[in-house]
N, C-alpha and C positions, 0 to 999 in steps of 0.2 A: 224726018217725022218726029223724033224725039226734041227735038233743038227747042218747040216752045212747053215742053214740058221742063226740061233742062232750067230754060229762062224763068220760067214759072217759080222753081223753088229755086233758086238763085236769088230772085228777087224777094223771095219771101225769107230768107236767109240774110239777108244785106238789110230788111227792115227789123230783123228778131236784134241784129248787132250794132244799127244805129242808136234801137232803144236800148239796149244795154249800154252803147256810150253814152250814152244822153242821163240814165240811171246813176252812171258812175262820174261824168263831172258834176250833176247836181248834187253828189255827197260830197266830191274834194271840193264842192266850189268854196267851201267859207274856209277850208284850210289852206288854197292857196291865197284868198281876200287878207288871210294873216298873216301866210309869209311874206308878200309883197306891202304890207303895214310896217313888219317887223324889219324891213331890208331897212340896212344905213340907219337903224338905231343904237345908242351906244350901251356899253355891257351893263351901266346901271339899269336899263330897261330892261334887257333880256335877261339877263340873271334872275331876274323876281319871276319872268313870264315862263321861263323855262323849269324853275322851279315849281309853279301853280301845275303848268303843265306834266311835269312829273307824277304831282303829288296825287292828279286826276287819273293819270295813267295806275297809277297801284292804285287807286283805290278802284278803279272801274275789274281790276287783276282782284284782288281780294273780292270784290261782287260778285266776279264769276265764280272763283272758286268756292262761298259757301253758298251757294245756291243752287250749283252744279256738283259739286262731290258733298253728297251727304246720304243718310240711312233714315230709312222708317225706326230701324231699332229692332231687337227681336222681337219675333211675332208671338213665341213662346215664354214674354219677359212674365209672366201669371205664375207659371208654372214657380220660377224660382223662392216665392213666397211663402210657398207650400201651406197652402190656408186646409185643407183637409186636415193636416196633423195637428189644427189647435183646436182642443175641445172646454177651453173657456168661452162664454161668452164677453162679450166688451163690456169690460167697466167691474168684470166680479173678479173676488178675490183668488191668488195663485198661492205656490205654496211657500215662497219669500216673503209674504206679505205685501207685495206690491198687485198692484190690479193690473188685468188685462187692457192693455192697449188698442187703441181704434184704427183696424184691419186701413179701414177708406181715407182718416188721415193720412198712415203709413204711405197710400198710392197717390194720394195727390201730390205730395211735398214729395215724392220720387219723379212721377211725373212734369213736376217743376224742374226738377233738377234736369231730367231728361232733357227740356227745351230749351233753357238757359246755361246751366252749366256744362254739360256734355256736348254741348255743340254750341252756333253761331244761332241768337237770337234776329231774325233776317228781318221781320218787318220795321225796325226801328233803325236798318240802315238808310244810311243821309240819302244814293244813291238808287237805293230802292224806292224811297218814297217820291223821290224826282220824276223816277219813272222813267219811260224810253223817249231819249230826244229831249226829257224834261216837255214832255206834254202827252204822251199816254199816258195810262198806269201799265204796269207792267202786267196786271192779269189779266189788261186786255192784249197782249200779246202773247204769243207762244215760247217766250224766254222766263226765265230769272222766277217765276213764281211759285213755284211749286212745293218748293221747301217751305216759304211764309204760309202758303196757303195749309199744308199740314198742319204744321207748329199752330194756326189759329184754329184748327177743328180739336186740337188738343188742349188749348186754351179754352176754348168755348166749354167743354166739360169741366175745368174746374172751375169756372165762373158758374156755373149750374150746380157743382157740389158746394160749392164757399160757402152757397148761399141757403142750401138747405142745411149746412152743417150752423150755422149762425143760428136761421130759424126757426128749424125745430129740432133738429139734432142733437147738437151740443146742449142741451135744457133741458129741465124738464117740465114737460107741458108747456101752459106759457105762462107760468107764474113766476116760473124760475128765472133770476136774470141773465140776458146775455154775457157768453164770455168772450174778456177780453182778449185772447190770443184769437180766436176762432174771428173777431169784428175787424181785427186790426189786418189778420189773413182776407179777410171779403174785400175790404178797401184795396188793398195790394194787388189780389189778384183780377178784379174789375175794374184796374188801373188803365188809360188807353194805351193800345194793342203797339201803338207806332211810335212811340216817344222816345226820342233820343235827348242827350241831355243837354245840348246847345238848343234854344228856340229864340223867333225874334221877336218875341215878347218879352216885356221887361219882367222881370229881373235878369233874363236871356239864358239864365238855368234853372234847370229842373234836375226831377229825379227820371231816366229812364224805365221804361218798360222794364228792361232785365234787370235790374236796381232794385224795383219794386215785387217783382214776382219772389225774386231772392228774398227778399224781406217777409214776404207773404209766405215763401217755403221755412224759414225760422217758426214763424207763429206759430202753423202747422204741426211744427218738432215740437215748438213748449207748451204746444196746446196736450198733444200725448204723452210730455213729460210731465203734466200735471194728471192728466189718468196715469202712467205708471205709479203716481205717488197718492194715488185715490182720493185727487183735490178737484178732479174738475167731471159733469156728467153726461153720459151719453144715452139718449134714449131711446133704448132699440125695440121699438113698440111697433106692432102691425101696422096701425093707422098711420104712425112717421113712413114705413118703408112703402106704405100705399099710395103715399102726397109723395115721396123719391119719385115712385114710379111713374106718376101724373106727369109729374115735372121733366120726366126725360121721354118720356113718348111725346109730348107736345115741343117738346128741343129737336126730337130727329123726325118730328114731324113735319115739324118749318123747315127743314130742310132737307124732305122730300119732296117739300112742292117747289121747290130752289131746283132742283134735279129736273123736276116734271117741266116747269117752264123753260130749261135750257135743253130739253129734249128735243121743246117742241120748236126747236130752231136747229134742227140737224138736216142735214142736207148728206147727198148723195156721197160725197166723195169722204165726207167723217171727217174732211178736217173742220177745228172749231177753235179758234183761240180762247176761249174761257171755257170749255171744258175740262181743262187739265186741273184748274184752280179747286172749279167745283169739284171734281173730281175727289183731289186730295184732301180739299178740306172734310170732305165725308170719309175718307178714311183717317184722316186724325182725328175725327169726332168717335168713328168706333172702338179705332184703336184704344183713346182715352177710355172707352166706357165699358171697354173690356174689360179696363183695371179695376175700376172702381165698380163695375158690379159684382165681379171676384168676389173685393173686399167684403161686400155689403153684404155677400151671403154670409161670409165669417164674419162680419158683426149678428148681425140678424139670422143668427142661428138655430138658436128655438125660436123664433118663429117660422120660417123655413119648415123645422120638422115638425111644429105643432098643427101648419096648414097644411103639406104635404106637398111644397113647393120642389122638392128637390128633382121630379122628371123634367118638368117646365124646364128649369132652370137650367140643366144639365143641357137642353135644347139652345137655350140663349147663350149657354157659353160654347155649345160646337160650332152654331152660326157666326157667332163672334170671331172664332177664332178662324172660320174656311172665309171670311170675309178680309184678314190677313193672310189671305198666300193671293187678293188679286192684286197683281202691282203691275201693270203694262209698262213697257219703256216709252211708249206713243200711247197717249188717251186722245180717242177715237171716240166722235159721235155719231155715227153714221145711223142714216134716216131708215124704217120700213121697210122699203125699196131696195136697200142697199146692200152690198155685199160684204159690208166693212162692219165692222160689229160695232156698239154701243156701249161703250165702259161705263157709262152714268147709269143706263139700265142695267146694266151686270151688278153694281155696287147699291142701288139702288132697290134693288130687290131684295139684297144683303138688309138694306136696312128697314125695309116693311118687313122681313120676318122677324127680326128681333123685336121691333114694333110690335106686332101683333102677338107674339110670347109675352112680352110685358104686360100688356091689354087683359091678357090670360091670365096671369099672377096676380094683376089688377085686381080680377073679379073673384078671381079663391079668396084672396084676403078681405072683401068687401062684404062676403054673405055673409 
């Protein structure tokens, strides 16, 4: 009685392991089409091919490894600046006769340093930008992106501070001329995200990604060694830190509707191969603007106490900071329906409330 259930999954057993063979010659097939090339060729050929092949071998070894063993960083990195103990404002004089230094350059040229020097700058690997197979991208699959994807939500904020510290920032008003450390940092750090320093365009070099952020994180330094030396100015005015805040609720806004449309592609089971990207990339976008809002209150300090910013405020930096401890080892998108939770809508949520605290500050400082 049992015997055609027996055959049933038998048979259904024998088709799961055909398809699996069938899975696994179509991978060896092009490396056996090479072995049987390479038979009966003499050692000047194979020495160069075996070498290629080595060289591909580490470097596919190196991909893995900085894209797979890396850190967010501490979650608590604000803390070590200790912006509460300075009761200068930016740009006024201390008791050496040097001026107070700019809290928000200090974080972004750290910042820089975090993504480039402290670690493996991953989107401007040759490998990675090849993609999987060299015909996906890699964020469209669930390997290798997660680190780049960070590293560019932490970029994206200082491509949003470069540029307000050039425009209205760094001047005063707009009569004042642009500086040059602060122009030569905006170029640098709106450098593209992927650039390695071979290309096959001619002259067939360039300057890479991490070359240029480096470069941009210098400016940065001599843009506040010229405030320590009370040569260059910063404008810590209501109405600048009112157009800051414009400028980053309309930055974490486009990329809550980034969230919102890949939400709306979740399905039951959670798995999603570009939610991990998105994902991370919104938490390198907070992470960065953890820092640099820190900063800004300690630039913008009598203002702050002059409008009465400091509960708000205190609000955007607890959210900020409970939005670093979500870190899942699987980002999961699972639908409504589903039993599997939502890590887009977890972080996401993170980021409409900081949104709407800023929106808040917005309007103290406007009346």
């Amino acid at each position: 009685m049992l015997d055609p259930i027996v055959a049933f999954f038998t048979r259904i057993f024998e088709l799961i392991g055909r398809a699996i063979g069938t899975f696994i010659a179509w991978l060896i097939w092009p490396f056996i089409a090479f072995r049987n090339w390479l038979r009966g060729k003499g050692w000047f050929i194979k020495i160069p091919v075996f070498t290629i092949l080595l060289l591909i071998v580490l470097s596919y070894m190196y991909l893995f490894y900085i894209t797979q063993f890396w850190s967010t960083g501490d979650e608590d990195y604000v803390a070590a600046y200790k912006f509460e103990e300075t009761t200068t404002g930016v740009g006024d004089k201390l008791a050496d006769n040097t001026c107070q230094q700019s809290a928000m350059v200090q974080v972004a040229a750290d910042l820089i340093d975090f993504n480039v020097n402290q670690t493996v700058w991953a989107p401007s690997n040759p490998l990675y930008k090849a993609g999987f197979m060299f015909y996906w991208d890699w964020k469209d699959t669930p390997f290798f992106d997660n680190k780049a994807s960070f590293q560019l939500g932490v970029n994206q904020v200082l491509r949003r501070t470069s540029i307000e510290l050039v425009d209205r920032l760094g001047r005063v008003r707009g009569t004042s001329s642009i500086n040059q450390n602060l122009q030569e940092a905006r170029e640098s750090i709106n450098y593209r995200e992927n650039a390695w320093f071979l290309t096959f365009s001619p002259p067939f070099l360039q300057p890479s990604t991490q070359a240029r952020l480096r470069d941009g994180r210098q400016n940065l330094i001599d843009f506040n060694e010229e405030m320590k030396a009370c040569n260059a100015d910063f404008d810590a005015r209501a109405d600048n830190l009112m157009q800051f805040f414009d400028r980053i609720t309309g930055d974490i806004g486009a990329t809550s509707e980034i969230l919102q449309r890949r939400m709306e592609a979740s399905n039951f089971t959670g798995f999603d191969s570009r939610a991990d990207d998105r994902f991370w990339f919104t938490y390198g976008q907070l992470y960065g603007y953890y820092g640099i809002l820190s900063a800004a209150r300690s630039d913008f300090r009598e203002v702050v106490v002059q409008r009465q910013l400091g509960s708000v405020w205190d609000r955007v930096d607890d959210q900020l900071r409970e939005a670093m401890t979500t870190k899942p080892p699987f980002v999961a998108n699972g639908s409504n329906s589903s039993l599997v939770k939502s890590h887009l809508e977890s972080i996401g949520f993170d980021l409409l409330r900081v949104r709407a605290n800023l929106v808040e500050m917005r309007d103290i400082l406007d009346r």
